[in-house]
N, C-alpha and C positions, 0 to 999 in steps of 0.2 A: 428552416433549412435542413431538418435532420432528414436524412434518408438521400438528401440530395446531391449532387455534384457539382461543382463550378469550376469552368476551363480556367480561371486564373488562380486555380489551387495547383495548377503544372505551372506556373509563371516563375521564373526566376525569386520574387520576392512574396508568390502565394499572396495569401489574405490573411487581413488583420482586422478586428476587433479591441476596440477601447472599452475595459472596463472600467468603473468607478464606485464607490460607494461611499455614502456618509460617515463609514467607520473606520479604522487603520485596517490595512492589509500587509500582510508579511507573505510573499509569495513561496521563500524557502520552505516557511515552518509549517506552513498548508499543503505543499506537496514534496516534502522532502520523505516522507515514510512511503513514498511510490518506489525510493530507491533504494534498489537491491544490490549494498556493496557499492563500492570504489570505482569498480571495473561494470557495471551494471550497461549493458549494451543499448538499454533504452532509455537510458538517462546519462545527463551532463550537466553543470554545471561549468559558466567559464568567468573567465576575470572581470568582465564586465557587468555580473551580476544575471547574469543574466541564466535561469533556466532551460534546457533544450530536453526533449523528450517523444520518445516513440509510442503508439498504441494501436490499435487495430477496432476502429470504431466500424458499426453493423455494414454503413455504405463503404467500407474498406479501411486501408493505412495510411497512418497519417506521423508527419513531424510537426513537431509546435515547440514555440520558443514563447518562453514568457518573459517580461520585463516592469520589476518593479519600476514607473516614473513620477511617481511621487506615493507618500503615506497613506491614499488613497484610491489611486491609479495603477492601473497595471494594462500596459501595451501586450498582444499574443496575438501572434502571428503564424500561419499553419499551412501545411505544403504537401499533397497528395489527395485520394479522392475522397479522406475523412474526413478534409478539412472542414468544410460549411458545418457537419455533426460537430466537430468539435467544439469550434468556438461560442457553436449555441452552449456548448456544456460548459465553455468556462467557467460564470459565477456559482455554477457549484463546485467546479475542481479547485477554487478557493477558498472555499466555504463561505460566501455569502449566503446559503441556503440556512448554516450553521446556528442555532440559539443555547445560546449559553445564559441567560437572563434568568436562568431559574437555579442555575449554581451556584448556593451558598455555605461554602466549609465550613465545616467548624473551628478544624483543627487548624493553630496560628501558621505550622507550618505550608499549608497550601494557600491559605487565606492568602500569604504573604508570596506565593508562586502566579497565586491570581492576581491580585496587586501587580505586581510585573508584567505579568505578559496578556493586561486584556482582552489584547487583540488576539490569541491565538483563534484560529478559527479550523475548522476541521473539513477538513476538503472530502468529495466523494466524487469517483469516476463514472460511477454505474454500470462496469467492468467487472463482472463477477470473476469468470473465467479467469480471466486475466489477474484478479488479486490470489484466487484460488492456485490456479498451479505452482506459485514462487511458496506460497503458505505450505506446500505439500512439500516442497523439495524441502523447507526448512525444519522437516519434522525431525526431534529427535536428534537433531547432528547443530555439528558447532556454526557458527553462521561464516567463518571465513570457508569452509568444504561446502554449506549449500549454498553461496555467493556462486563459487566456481563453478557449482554443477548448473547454475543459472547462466551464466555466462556463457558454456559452453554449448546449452543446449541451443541457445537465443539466438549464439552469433552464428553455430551451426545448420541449425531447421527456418531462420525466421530468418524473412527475405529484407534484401538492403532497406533503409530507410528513406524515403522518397527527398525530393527537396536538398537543400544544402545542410549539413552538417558539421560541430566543430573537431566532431571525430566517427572512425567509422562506427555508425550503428543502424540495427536491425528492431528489424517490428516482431512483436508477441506472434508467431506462428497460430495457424487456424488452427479450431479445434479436429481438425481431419489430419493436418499434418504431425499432432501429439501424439492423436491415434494411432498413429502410422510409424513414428520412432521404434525402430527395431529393438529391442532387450538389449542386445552387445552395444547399443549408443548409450543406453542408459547407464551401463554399467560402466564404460568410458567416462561417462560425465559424473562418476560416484553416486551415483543415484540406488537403491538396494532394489529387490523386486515388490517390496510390499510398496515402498512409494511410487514406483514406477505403475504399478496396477492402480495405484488410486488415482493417478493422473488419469490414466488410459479410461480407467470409469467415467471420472469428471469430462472428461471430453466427448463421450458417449453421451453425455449425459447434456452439452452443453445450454444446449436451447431452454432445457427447464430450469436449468441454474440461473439464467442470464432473466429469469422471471421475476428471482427471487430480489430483484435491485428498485421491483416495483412494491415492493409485501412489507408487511411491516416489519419489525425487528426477530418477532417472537417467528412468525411463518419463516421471514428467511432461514433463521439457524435450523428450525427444522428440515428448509431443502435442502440446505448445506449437507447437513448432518447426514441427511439420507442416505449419501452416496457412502458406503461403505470404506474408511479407511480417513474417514474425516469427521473428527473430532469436537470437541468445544474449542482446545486452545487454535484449532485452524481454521473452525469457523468463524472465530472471533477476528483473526487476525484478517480476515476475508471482508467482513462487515468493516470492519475501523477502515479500510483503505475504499471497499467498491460503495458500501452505502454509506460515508462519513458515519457511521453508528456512536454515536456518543457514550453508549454504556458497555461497549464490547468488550468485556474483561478477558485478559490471555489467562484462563486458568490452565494451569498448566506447564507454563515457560516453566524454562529450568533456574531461572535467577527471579522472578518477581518477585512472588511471595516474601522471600528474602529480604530484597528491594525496599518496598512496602512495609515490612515488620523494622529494619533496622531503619528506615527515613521518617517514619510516625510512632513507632515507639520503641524505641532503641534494644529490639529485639529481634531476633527470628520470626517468624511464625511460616505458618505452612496454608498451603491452598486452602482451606477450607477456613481455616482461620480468617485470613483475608477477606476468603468472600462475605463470612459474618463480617468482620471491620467495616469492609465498604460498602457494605449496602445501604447507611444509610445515607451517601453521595450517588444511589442512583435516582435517576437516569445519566450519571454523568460520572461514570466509573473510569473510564478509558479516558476524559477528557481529564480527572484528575492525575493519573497516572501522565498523562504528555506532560501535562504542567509540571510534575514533580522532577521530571527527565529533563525538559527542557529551560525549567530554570538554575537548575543544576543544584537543587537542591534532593535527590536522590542520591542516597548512597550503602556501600555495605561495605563491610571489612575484606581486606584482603587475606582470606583465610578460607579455607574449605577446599574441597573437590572442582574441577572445571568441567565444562563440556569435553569431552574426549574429542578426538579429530580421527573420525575414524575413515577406514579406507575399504569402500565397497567394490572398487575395480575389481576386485581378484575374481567374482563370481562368476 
């Protein structure tokens, strides 16, 4: 179906696809890191469990609703002309693509975060662009100011969301229309000019980017990387969301490290340090890091410096 169109993706109720698999599925914990913030104009989440979200797939945009019904079932259902691409993509936007069969910790305290949460499984869009510009907006700055600058830009440039929704929301703008955001919007949406240029590159850029969701781990980060203004810890955070990457370590963030050194050995430690610690859990760096997050066995003291909340408008 990818590349194609189907008239009853304009239908009141679209098209739906039943997935399944032999193994637990948790629909939140598989694509809850697609969401950027509270206010996130391409994602919802509503009382009935149920998933709603926006994306901009190759044959266009699309809304899709996901629905855990039962431990191994998941109902998704899709409304606009990306719909037929999409729902071929679901069982990897759930990570059934995901293998985890070769993670074995040492350390009791993951062991015991595995233990818990087997089923996590690690979703991939194969939306590079699309994981790349929110990674750019978040460089550097606190994440409730690059939430807003996301929100503003998305709800601003990126056109309504097709289909029914349970609130208003917009689709990921094309790579023409990034291109095309004037400097005074970015600066509006607190965005500074070094990150607004990296966008504008990345979208120049986009065709060869959206390659890299075919390459293996090592090629991607190197196209990532190419583009001037983008990093490890962006191309990492790029890979964990567009090609599920199981080993994408954030070197870099402003709290891992941290994270990391006071949750496994009740210390600090620093970027470099970590990356010695963790290596010997790869290929499966980033899948320990969700597990230690999401079991809620991460933690660190409340003491130090924070992120500053800084304010780029003035420029």
């Amino acid at each position: 179906m990818t590349g194609t169109t189907d008239p009853r993706a304009a239908a009141p109720d679209g098209i739906a696809r039943h997935v399944t698999s032999q193994q637990r599925m948790d629909v939140r914990m598989s694509v809850s890191p697609l969401r950027r913030g509270r206010g996130d104009p391409t994602y919802e989440s509503t009382a009935d469990g149920a998933v709603w979200r926006t994306s901009r797939m190759s044959s266009g945009p699309v809304t899709y609703r996901l629905m855990q019904t039962s431990r191994t079932s998941v109902q998704a259902r899709a409304w606009g002309p990306g719909a037929p691409e999409l729902l071929d993509a679901v069982p990897a936007l759930l990570g059934l693509d995901d293998d985890a069969s070769t993670f074995a910790p040492e350390h009791p305290i993951l062991q015991e975060a595995h233990r818990q949460l087997p089923h996590l499984r690690l979703g991939r869009t194969g939306l590079v662009l699309e994981a790349l510009i929110p990674a750019i907006i978040e460089q550097r700055v606190h994440g409730i100011s690059a939430f807003g600058s996301w929100r503003y830009l998305v709800s601003k440039f990126g056109e309504k969301a097709p289909g029914p929704t349970p609130k208003p929301m917009f689709v990921f703008p094309t790579p023409d229309v990034w291109r095309r955001i004037p400097s005074w919007e970015y600066h509006r949406a607190n965005v500074d000019p070094a990150r607004s240029k990296t966008i504008v590159r990345a979208a120049q850029a986009a065709g060869r980017l959206e390659e890299a969701s075919t390459m293996t781990s090592e090629d991607a980060a190197r196209r990532l990387r190419a583009i001037p203004g983008v990093g490890v810890w962006t191309a990492a955070e790029t890979a964990q969301r567009a090609l599920g990457d199981p080993d994408a370590l954030s070197v870099g963030d402003y709290h891992l490290a941290a994270v990391v050194g006071w949750s496994l050995l009740g210390r600090p430690i620093d970027d470099a340090e970590m990356v010695e610690y963790l290596q010997p859990l790869a290929p499966h760096r980033h899948r320990a890091i969700r597990l230690l997050y999401l079991s809620g066995k991460a933690t660190k003291p409340k003491f130090g410096p924070r992120t500053a909340l800084v304010d780029h408008t003035w420029h």
